[in-house]
Every structure is written in structure tokens, then in C-alpha cells.
C-alpha positions in Angstrom: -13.4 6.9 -56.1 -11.0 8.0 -53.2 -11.7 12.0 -54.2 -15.6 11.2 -54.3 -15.5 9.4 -50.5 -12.7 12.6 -49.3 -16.1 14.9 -50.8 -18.8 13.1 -48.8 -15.9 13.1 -46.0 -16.3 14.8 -42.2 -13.6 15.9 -40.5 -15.2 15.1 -37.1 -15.4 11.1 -38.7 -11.9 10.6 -37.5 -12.8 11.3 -33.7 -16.3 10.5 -33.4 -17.4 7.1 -31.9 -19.0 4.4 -34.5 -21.0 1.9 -33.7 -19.5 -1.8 -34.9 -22.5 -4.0 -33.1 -24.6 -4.7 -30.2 -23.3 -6.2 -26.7 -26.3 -6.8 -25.4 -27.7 -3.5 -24.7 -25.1 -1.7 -25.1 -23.5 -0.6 -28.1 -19.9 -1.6 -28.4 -18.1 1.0 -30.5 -14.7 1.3 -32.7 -12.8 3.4 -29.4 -14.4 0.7 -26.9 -12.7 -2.0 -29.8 -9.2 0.1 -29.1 -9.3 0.2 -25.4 -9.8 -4.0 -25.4 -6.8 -4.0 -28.0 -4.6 -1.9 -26.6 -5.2 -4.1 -23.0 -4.5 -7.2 -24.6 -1.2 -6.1 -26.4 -0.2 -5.1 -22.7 -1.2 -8.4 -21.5 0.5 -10.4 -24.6 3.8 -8.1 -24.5 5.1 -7.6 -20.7 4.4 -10.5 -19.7 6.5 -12.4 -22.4 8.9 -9.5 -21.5 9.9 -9.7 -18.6 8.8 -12.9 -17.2 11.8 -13.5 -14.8 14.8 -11.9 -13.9 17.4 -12.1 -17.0 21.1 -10.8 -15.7 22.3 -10.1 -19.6 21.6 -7.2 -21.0 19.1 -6.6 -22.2 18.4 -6.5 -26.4 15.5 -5.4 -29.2 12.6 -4.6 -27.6 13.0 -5.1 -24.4 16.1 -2.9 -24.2 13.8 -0.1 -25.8 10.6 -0.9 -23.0 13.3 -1.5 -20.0 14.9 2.0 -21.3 11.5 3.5 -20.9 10.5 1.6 -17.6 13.7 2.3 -15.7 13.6 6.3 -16.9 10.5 6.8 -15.7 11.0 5.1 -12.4 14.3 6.8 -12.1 13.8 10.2 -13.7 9.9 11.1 -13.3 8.6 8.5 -9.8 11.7 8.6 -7.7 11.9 12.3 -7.1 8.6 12.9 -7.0 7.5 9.7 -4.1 11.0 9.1 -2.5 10.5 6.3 -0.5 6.9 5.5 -1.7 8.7 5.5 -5.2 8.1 1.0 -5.5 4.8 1.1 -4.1 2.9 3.5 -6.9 5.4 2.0 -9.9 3.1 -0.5 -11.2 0.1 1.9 -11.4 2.1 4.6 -13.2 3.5 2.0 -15.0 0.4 1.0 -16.1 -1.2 4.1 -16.6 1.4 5.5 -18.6 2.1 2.9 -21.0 -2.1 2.0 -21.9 -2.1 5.6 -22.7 0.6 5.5 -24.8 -0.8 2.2 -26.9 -3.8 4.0 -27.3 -2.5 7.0 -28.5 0.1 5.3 -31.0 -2.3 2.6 -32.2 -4.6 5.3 -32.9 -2.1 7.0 -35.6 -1.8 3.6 -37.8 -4.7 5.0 -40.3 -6.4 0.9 -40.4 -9.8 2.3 -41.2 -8.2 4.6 -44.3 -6.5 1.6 -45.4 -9.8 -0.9 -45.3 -11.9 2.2 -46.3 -10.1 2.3 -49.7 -10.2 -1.8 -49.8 -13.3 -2.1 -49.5 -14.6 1.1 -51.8 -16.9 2.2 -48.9 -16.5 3.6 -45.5 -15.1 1.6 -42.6 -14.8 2.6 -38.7 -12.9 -0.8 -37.8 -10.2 1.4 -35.8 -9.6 4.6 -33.9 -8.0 6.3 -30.9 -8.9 5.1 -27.6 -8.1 8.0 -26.0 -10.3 10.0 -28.2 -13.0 9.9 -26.3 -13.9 11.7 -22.7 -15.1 8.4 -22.0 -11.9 6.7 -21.7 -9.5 9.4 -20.8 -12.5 10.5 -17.9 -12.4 7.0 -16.8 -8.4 6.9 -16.6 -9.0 10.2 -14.6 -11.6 8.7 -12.4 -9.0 5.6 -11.4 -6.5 8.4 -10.6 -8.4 10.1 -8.7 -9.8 7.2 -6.4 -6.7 6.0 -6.6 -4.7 9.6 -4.8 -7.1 9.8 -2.0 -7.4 6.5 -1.1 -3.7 5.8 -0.9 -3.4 9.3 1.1 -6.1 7.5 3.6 -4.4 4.9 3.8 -1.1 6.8 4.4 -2.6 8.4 7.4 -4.0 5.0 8.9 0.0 3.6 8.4 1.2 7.0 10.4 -1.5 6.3 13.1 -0.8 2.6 13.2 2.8 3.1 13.5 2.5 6.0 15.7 4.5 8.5 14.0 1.7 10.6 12.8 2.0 14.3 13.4 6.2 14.2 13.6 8.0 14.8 10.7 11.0 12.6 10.7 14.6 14.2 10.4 14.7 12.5 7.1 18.8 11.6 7.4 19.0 9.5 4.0 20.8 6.3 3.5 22.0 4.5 0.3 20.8 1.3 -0.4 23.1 -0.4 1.8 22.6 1.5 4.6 25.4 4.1 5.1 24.3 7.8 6.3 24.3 11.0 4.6 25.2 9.8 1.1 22.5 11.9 -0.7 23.5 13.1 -3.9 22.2 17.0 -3.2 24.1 17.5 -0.6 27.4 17.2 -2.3 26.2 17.3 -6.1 30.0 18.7 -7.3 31.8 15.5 -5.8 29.1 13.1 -6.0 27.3 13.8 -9.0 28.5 12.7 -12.9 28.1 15.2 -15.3 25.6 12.8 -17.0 23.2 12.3 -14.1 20.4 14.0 -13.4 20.3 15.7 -10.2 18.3 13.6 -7.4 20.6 10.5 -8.8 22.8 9.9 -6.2 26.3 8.2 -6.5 25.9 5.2 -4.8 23.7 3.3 -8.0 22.7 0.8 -5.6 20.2 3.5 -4.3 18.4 3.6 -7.3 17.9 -0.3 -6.9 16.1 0.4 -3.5 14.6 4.1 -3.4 12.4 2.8 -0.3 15.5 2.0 1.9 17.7 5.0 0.5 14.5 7.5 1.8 14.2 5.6 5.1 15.0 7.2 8.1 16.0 6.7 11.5 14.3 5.5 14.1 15.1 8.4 16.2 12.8 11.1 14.6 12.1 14.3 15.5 8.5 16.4 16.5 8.0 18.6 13.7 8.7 22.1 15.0 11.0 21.1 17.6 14.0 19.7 18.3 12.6 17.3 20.7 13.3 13.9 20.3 10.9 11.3 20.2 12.3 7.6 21.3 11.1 4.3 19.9 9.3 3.7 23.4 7.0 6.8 22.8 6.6 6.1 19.4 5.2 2.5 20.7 3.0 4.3 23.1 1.2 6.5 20.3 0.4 3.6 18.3 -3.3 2.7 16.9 -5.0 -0.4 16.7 -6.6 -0.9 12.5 -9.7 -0.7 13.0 -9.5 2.7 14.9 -6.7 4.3 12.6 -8.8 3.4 9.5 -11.7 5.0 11.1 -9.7 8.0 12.4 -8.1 8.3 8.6 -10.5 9.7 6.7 -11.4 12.7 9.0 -7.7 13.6 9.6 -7.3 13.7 5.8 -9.7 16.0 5.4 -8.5 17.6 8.5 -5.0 18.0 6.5 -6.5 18.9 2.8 -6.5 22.5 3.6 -4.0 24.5 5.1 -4.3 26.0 9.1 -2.8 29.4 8.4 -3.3 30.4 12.3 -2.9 26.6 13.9 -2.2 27.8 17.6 2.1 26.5 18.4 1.4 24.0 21.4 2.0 26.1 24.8 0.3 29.2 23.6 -1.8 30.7 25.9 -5.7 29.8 26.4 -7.3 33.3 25.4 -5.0 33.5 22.7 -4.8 29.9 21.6 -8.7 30.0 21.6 -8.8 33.1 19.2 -6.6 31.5 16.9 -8.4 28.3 16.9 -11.4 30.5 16.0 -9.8 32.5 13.5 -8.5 28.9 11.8 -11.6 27.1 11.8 -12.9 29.9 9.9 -10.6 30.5 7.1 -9.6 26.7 7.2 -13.3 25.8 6.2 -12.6 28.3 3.6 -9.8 26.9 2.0 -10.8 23.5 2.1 -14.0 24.4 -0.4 -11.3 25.7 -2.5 -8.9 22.4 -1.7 -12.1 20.2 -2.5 -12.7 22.4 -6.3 -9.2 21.8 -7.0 -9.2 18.1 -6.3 -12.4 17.9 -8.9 -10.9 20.1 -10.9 -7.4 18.1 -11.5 -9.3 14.7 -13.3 -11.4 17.2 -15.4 -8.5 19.2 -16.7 -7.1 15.0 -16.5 -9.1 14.3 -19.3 -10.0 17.3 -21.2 -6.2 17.8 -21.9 -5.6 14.4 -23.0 -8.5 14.2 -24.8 -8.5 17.3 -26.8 -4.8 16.9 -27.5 -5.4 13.4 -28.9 -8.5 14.4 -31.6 -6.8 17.9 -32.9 -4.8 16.5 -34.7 -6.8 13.9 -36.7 -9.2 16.8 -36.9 -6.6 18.8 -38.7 -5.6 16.0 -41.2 -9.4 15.2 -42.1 -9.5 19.0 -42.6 -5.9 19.6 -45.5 -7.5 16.5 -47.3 -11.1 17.9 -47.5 -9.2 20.4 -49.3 -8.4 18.8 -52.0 -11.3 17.2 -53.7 -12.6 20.8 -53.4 -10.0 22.4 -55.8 -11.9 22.5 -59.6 -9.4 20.1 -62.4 -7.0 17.5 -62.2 -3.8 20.2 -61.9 -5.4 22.4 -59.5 -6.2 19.1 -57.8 -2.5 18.0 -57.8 -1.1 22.2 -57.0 -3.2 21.9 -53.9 -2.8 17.9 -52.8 1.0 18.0 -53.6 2.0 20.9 -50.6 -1.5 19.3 -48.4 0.4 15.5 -48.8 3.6 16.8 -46.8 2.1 18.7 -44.9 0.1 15.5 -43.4 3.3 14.1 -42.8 5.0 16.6 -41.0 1.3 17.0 -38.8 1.7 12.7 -38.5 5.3 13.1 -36.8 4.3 16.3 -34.5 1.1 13.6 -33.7 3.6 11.0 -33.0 5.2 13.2 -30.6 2.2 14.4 -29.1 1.4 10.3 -28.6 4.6 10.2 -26.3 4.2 13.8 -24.4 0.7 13.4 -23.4 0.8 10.1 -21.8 4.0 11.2 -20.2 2.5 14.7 -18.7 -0.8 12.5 -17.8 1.7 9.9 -15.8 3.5 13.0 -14.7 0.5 15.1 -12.7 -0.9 11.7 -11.4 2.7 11.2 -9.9 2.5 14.7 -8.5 -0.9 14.6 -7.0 -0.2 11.1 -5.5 3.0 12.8 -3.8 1.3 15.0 -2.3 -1.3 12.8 -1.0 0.8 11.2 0.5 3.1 13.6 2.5 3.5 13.7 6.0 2.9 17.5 5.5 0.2 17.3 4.0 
């Protein structure tokens, strides 16, 4: 019976979505079922997690999701966002570890199981992120989410007054004290164990916002001009005008300006360069503007394709072996095919981990960047 459904079996059944009934016009479907599943088990298991504040250590499972958590604030956010590290953690967070439940939920073969159960052919599971649907619409949510927060970053800069001066960025630790960066004296500073942006004073990595802070003497970027808290006071923005000010000085910023006139160059040659600029500027931000489309495409198609290969592959070795002619060369061919699948299973196990990881990992990237004062 099993070798009879493995004959009528396509490989492209493992990825391809099934309809299970009707939501009102729509068509809910077995990846839609994994997406609401993997959602609630977030819901049900961080919540119960971590609750409230526990000073022991920390045991079972929530030693192994607080091992993650803290490594990816520590390790992948912090370097990456600095002092914007504690705003963006719950997104990436979130992002990360919904990929991940989809991806690993999708290896527990459910529908294999029932299929054989039930003696005919069941689509009550799947992978979530098995779909262009799902991993474009985690895409999409980056994406809004990048530019909207670089927006916003510029209305803060106007608001505050501090946009277009880059700060001298002279780091504290958590408590306060100056120059205590870990780079600048990784030899003495640095455990042999630590990464290399973990500084040693630990109580930074408790408070990455106030360890990035700087002073509130900063300096004009290209210059060493000083620029006092008065005049910073002077420069500020009411909201309503740095909100509506925000959006064109993004754009203004998405795209390099090559030959961006110094201030106090001369008028005839400050004019030609302003011309030259405007030109290749407009240029570059077409380019800028393909990239930033590009980014949640190649998003999704990497995540996607990674996540159905695999299953594809499997479905394909045990096609193989209802193919083979008599019992032995059945068993010749499904005996090397069966370990095979398991060594494909942990490489898919792997992949489960990496891909959410490098999908958390680029977001992280692109919402750095966004939200640079130099950019």
C-alpha cells in the first residue's frame, strides 16, 4: 500500500499548497494552517517564558530560548544598530524566531504519518515558509518596516536638531564612564572568549543604547567645529514640519552626492558642482531605488527556494524506489535511499536554523543602514 501511494506520488506534493476548506471566499490552505500554528506556539510559549523578570538562572527551555535571544541581541543586533540595538530587538526577535517555527515545524513529516493512517493521501501539514506568499509577506513587513524607521530617524535628527552633524561618537559603558570601548584596547580589554565588539565592562551589554550615546558636545561632520547645546536648541524642528521635511531628505540621502560642493566653495565652482551632482545623483538614486526592491525579492526567493529543495529532494530518492522491478531490487535501492533521507533531514534541520538566521541577519543590515546619520 505505502509503495502503491510513493508510485502515484509527486515530488512537487511536498511544497505545493492544498486546499483544506473554504473561509469564506477564500480558500484557507495547509501553509496558511502553518503560519496560524506557528503564531500561536509563539503566543503560548514566550509569554509563559518569560513573563517577569526571574534573577535565577535560568533552566530547560528557557535556558535554550534565552541562549538564543541574548546571542542574537549580543552577537548579530548590537554591532550592527549600536545604540538603536533595543529599539529594533523585538522585531528581529520576532521575525527571526516565526521563521524559524515555520521552518522546523515544517520537517515533522505529520501529513506522511496521517497519510499512511489513514491509507489515503493527507495535506493536514506543511512548511509555512514554503510559499512566496509567506516569505514575500515577511519581506514586505521588512521592507515597510526599514524605510519607515529611516523616516522616522530623520524627523528625530530634525526634531532634535542634530541633523546633518555627525556626533564625535566618544563611547560610554553602561554606567557612564568614557572611552571604555572594547576596540580600542581589544589586547587588555578583550577575553579570549569574547567576540570582538563585546566590550569589558558587561554592564554595556545590558544597556547598548547608553554605551553608544554620545556627548552632548558633538561635532559638524567635516570639521572640527564644535557645535554647543545652545545651537543645537536653535536648529531644532517643530513635528509636524520634521515629519513633513523627513521623507524628502530621505530620499535626498538614498543616493550618494559624489560632487556635493564643501560649504565655502566658490559660487561658479560650487554651482558647477551642484550641477554635475544633481545629475549623477539622480542617476544613482534609480539604482539606490532597484536595489531597495531588489533586497525583499532576493528576501523571499532565498528563503523560499532554500526551504522547498530540500523536501523536493526527499520526495525525489523515495520516488525511486517503488520504481525498482522485485522485492530485493526494491530493498538494494530503498536500503542506501533510507540513509540517505536522514542525512538530507539533518542538512534540512540545519538549513531550518541558517536561513532564518541570514533572513534576521540582512533585515538587521538594511535597517542599520537606514538608520545612519550617514546615510
Amino acid at each position: 500500500m505505502i509503495l502503491s501511494l510513493l508510485a502515484a506520488a509527486d515530488p512537487m506534493e511536498e511544497v505545493l499548497p492544498h486546499k483544506l476548506f473554504n473561509l469564506g471566499p477564500f480558500a484557507f490552505t495547509n501553509q496558511m494552517l502553518m503560519v496560524v500554528i506557528s503564531a500561536v506556539l509563539m503566543v503560548l510559549i514566550f509569554p509563559a517564558l518569560f513573563s517577569k523578570a526571574d534573577p535565577a538562572a535560568p533552566q530547560g527551555a528557557k535556558n535554550l530560548f534565552e541562549s538564543i535571544l541574548e546571542f542574537l541581541r549580543v552577537e548579530v543586533f548590537r554591532p550592527a544598530l549600536k545604540e538603536h540595538t533595543d529599539r529594533f530587538v523585538p522585531f528581529l526577535w520576532t521575525l527571526f524566531f516565526f521563521i524559524l517555527f515555520g521552518n522546523l515545524l515544517g520537517q515533522i513529516p505529520v501529513a506522511d504519518f496521517l497519510t499512511v493512517i489513514t491509507h489515503h493521501e493527507n495535506h493536514w501539514w506543511g512548511t509555512s515558509t514554503g510559499t512566496p506568499i509567506t516569505t514575500g509577506a515577511l519581506a514586505i513587513c521588512a521592507f515597510f518596516f526599514i524605510h519607515i524607521n529611516g523616516i522616522l530617524q530623520v524627523a528625530h535628527s530634525l526634531m532634535d536638531g542634530t541633523y546633518g552633524h555627525h556626533a564625535a561618537h566618544e563611547e560610554h559603558t553602561s554606567n557612564g564612564t568614557k572611552n571604555h570601548e572594547a576596540s580600542q584596547d581589544l589586547e587588555h580589554m578583550r577575553g579570549d572568549a569574547l567576540a570582538a565588539d563585546v566590550t569589558g565592562d558587561f554592564r554595556a551589554l545590558a544597556d547598548p543604547t547608553r554605551h553608544y550615546s554620545d556627548d552632548q558636545f558633538i561635532h559638524r561632520h567635516g570639521s572640527d567645529v564644535g557645535l554647543h547645546e545652545s545651537e543645537v536648541h536653535e536648529s531644532k524642528m517643530n513635528p509636524v514640519m520634521a515629519v513633513l521635511m523627513a521623507v524628502p531628505l530621505y530620499l535626498w540621502n538614498f543616493a550618494p552626492h559624489p560632487f556635493k560642493p564643501a560649504s565655502g566653495t566658490e559660487g561658479g565652482k560650487a554651482a558647477a558642482l551642484w550641477g554635475v551632482d544633481i545629475v549623477l545623483w539622480f542617476c544613482l538614486l534609480g539604482l539606490e531605488l532597484l536595489g531597495a526592491v531588489i533586497k525583499p525579492f532576493s528576501l523571499t526567493i532565498r528563503l523560499f527556494a532554500n526551504m522547498i529543495a530540500g523536501h523536493i529532494v526527499l520526495g525525489s530518492l523515495l520516488l525511486l524506489i517503488p520504481l525498482s522491478a522485485g522485492f530485493l531490487h526494491q530493498l538494494g535501492t530503498g536500503a542506501p535511499i533510507t540513509i540517505l533521507s536522514l542525512v538530507i533531514r539533518v542538512l534540512e534541520l540545519f538549513v531550518a536554523f541558517l536561513q532564518a538566521y541570514i533572513f534576521t541577519f540582512l533585515t538587521t543590515l538594511f535597517i542599520a543602514s537606514a538608520v545612519a546619520p550617514e546615510h
